[in-house]
C-alpha positions in Angstrom: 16.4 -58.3 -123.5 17.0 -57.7 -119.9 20.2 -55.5 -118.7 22.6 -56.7 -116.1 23.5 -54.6 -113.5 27.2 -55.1 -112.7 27.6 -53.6 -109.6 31.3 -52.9 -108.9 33.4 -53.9 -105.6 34.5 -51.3 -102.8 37.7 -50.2 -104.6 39.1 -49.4 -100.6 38.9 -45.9 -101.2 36.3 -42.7 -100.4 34.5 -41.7 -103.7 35.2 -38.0 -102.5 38.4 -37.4 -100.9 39.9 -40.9 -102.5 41.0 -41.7 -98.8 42.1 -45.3 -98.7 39.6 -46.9 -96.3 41.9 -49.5 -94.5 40.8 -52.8 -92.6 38.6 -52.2 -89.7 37.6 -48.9 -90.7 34.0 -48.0 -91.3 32.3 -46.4 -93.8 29.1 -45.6 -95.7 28.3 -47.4 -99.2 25.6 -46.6 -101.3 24.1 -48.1 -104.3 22.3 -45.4 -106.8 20.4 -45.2 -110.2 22.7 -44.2 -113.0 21.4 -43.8 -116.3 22.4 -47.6 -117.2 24.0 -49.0 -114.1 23.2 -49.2 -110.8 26.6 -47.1 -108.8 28.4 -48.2 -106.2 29.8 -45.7 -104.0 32.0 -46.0 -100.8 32.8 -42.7 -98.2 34.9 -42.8 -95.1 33.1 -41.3 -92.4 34.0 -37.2 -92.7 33.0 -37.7 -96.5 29.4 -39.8 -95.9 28.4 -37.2 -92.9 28.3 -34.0 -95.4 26.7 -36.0 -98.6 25.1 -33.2 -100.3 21.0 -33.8 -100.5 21.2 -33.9 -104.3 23.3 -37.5 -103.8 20.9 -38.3 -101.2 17.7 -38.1 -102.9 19.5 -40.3 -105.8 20.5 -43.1 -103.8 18.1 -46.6 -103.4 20.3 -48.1 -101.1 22.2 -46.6 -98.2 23.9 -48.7 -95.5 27.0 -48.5 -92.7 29.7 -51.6 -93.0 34.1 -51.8 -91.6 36.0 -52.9 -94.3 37.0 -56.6 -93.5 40.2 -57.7 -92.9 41.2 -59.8 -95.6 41.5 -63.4 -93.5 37.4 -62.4 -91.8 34.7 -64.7 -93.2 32.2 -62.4 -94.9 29.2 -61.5 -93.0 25.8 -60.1 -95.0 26.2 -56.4 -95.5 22.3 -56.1 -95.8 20.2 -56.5 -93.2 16.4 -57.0 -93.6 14.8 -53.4 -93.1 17.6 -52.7 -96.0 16.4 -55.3 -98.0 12.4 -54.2 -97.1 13.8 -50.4 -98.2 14.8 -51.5 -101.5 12.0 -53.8 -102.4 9.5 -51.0 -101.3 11.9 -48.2 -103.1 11.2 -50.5 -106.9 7.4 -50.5 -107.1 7.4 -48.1 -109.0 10.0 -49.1 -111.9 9.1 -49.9 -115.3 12.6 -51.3 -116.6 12.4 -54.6 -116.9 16.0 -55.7 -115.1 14.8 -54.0 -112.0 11.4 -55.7 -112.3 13.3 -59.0 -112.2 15.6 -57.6 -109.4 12.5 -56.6 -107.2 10.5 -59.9 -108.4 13.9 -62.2 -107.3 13.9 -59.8 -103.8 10.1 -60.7 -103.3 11.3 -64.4 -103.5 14.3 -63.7 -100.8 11.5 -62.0 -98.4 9.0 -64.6 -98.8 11.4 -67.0 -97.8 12.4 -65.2 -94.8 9.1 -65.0 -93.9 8.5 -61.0 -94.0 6.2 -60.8 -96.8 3.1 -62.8 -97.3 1.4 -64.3 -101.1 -2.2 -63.2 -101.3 -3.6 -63.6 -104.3 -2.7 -63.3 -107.9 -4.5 -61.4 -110.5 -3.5 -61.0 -114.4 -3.5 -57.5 -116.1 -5.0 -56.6 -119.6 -1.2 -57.6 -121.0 -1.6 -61.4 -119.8 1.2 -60.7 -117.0 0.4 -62.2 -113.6 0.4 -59.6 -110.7 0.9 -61.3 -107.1 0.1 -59.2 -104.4 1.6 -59.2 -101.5 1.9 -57.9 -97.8 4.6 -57.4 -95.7 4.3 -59.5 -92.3 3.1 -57.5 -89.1 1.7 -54.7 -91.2 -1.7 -53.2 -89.9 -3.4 -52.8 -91.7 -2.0 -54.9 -94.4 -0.4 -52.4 -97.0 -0.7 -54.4 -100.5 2.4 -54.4 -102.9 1.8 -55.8 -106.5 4.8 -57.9 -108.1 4.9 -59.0 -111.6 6.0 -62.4 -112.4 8.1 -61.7 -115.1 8.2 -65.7 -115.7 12.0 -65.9 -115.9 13.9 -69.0 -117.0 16.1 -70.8 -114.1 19.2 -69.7 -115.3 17.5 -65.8 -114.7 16.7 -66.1 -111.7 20.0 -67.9 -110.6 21.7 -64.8 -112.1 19.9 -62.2 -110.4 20.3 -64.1 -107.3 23.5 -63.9 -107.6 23.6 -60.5 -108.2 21.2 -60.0 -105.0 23.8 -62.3 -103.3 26.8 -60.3 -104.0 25.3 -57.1 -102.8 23.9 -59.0 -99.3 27.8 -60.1 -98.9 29.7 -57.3 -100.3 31.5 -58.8 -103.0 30.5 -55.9 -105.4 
């Protein structure tokens, strides 16, 4: 069965020096691998400029955001390089959540128009295998998605997963 990657909401505060970020302030969040969650992590700007590489290398997703004020309508968090970035940065995964994550991202980018269907192939398992390009590459650089032939309700909840993490409310 598929895992379920919770990931947590800002708790307002730097992960290193537990600064409380206040409204308007920005910051640096990053989302990493842990060994059975993806991490959340939040710094205020003294913390996320001295990030030792070790947390660097570990990290999938790494972006710069103000913490709203409480009455702002939410604006996406992730832009599409970031999304790009993390769909590239899962090729390589084996575990069958992220597989869905990446397959669901695929979806996301296809509808934005950034990465093209061209063809789809099956591999000595039976799975399907599109492969894709991303739009504007030269020369086209292929990247291979399984369909991991989810249900409705699967997809719906790793879109909302994906959804949370484009508007913040993780």
């Amino acid at each position: 069965m598929a895992k379920d990657y919770n990931i947590r909401k800002t708790s307002g505060q730097c992960s290193l020096c537990e600064m409380q970020l206040a409204p308007g302030m920005e910051f640096t969040a990053t989302v990493s691998e842990g060994p059975d969650e993806l991490i959340r992590n939040d710094y205020c700007d003294k913390c996320g400029e001295s990030l030792p590489e070790e947390t660097n290398a570990a990290v999938l997703c790494k972006w710069r955001t103000v913490v709203p004020h409480p009455q702002e309508k939410k604006k996406l968090l992730v832009s599409d390089d970031l999304l790009v970035n993390l769909f590239e940065r899962l090729s390589e995964t084996e575990d069958p959540s992220k597989i869905n994550f990446r397959y669901v991202l695929a979806l996301v980018l296809m509808r934005k128009k950034m990465l093209i269907y061209d063809r789809m192939s099956t591999d000595d398992d039976g799975k399907e295998i599109w492969s894709m390009h991303l739009k504007g590459s030269d020369p086209p650089d292929e990247h291979l998605v399984i369909d991991p032939k989810l249900t409705e309700d699967q997809i719906a909840e790793v879109s909302d997963n994906l959804g949370e993490i484009m508007e913040g409310d993780f």
